[in-house]
C-alpha positions in Angstrom: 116.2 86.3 93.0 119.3 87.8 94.8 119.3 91.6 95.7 123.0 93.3 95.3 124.0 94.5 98.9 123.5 97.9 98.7 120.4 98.2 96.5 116.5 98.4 97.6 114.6 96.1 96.0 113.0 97.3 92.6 109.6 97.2 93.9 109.7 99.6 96.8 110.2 103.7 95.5 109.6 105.9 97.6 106.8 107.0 94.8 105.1 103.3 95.9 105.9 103.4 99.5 103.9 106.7 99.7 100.8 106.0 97.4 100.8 102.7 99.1 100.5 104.4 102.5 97.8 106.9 101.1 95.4 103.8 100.4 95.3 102.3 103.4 94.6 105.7 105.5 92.1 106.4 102.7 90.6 102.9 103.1 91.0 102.8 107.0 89.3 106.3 107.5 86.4 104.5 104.9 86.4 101.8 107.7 86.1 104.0 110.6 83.3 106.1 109.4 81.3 103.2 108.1 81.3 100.3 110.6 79.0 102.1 113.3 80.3 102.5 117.3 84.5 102.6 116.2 85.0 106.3 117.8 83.9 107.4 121.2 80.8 109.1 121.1 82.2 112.1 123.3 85.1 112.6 120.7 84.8 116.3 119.5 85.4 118.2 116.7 84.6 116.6 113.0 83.7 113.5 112.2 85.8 113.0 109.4 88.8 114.2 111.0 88.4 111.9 114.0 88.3 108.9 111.3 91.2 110.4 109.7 93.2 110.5 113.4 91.9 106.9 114.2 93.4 105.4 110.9 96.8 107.1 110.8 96.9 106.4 115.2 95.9 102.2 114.2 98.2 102.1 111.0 101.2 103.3 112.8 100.2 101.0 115.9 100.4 103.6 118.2 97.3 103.3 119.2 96.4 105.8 121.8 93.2 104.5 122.7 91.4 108.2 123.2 88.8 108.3 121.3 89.1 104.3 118.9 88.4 102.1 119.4 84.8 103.3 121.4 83.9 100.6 124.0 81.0 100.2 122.4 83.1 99.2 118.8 81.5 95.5 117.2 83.1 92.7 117.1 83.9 93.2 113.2 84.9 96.4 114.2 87.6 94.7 116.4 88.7 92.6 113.6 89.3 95.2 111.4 91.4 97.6 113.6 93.5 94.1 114.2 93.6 93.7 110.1 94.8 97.5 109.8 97.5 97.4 112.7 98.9 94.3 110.9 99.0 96.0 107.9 100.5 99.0 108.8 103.1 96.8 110.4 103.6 95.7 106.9 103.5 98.9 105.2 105.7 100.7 107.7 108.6 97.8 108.9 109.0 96.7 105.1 110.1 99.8 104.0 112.1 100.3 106.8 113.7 96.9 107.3 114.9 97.1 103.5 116.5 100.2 103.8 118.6 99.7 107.1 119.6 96.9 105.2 121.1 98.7 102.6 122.6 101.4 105.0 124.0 99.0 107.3 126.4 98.5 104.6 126.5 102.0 104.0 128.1 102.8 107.1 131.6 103.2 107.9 132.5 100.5 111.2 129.6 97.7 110.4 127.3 96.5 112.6 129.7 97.7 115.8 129.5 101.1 114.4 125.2 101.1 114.3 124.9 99.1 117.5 127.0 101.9 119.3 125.0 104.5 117.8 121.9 102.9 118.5 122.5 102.4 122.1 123.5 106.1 122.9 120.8 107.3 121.2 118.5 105.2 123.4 120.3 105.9 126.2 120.0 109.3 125.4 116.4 109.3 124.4 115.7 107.4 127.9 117.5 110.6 130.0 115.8 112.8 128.3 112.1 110.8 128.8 112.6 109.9 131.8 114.4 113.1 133.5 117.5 110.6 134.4 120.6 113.1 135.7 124.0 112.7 134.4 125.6 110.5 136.9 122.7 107.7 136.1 123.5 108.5 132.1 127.2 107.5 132.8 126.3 104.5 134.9 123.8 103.7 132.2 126.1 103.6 129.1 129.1 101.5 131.7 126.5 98.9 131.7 125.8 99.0 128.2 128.9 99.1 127.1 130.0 95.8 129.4 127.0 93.7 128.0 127.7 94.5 124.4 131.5 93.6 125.0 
């Protein structure tokens, strides 16, 4: 069926979206305390909190790698952080996808207007990350600015 431009589809609320995400930490942290070896035996502190960490850290797909996976972690182990990073890919870039959709429309200027914003606030985010000074910044957005013309 065809979505109006400007509309999310009827499926994802917000309300959804979030008890959605509740499950899989909830189901996650259930996997990380039950299949034996998936946290670092050194890890401190509690147990359950440590699962808790390890499932929002493999749903987001940051994945720090501090404390999970353990080196010691099974091979179903393996599999199942791979199942969870795929879903949280899912659960997180659906969502999001679908609603710069809609404000892509939303905003005044197009797609010129959210590429230029989008490449200063990298450009910006880099300097600040990477403790670039100004004269680099300015030679940064030049070359920006002459591949995206």
């Amino acid at each position: 069926s065809h979505i109006p431009v400007g509309t999310l589809r009827p499926g994802l609320s917000p309300d959804r979206v979030l008890l959605l995400g509740l499950t899989l930490i909830g189901i996650s942290s259930l996997g990380f305390y039950y299949i034996e070896d998936m946290i670092d035996k050194e890890a401190g502190g509690s147990r359950l909190v440590n699962d808790f960490y390890c499932s929002v850290v493999t749903l987001t797909t940051i994945g720090y790698g501090d404390i999970c996976p353990s080196q010691d972690a099974p091979l179903a182990g393996k599999f199942f952080i791979v199942a969870i990073s795929l879903i949280g890919l899912g659960l997180f870039c659906g969502p999001l996808l679908s609603v710069t959709s809609v404000w892509r429309h939303s905003v005044p200027g197009g797609l010129l207007t959210l590429t230029s914003v989008t490449l200063a606030m990298r450009t910006t985010i880099f300097s600040a990350t990477e403790g670039v000074g100004p004269c680099m910044r300015a030679s940064l957005r030049v070359r920006r600015l002459d591949m995206v013309t």
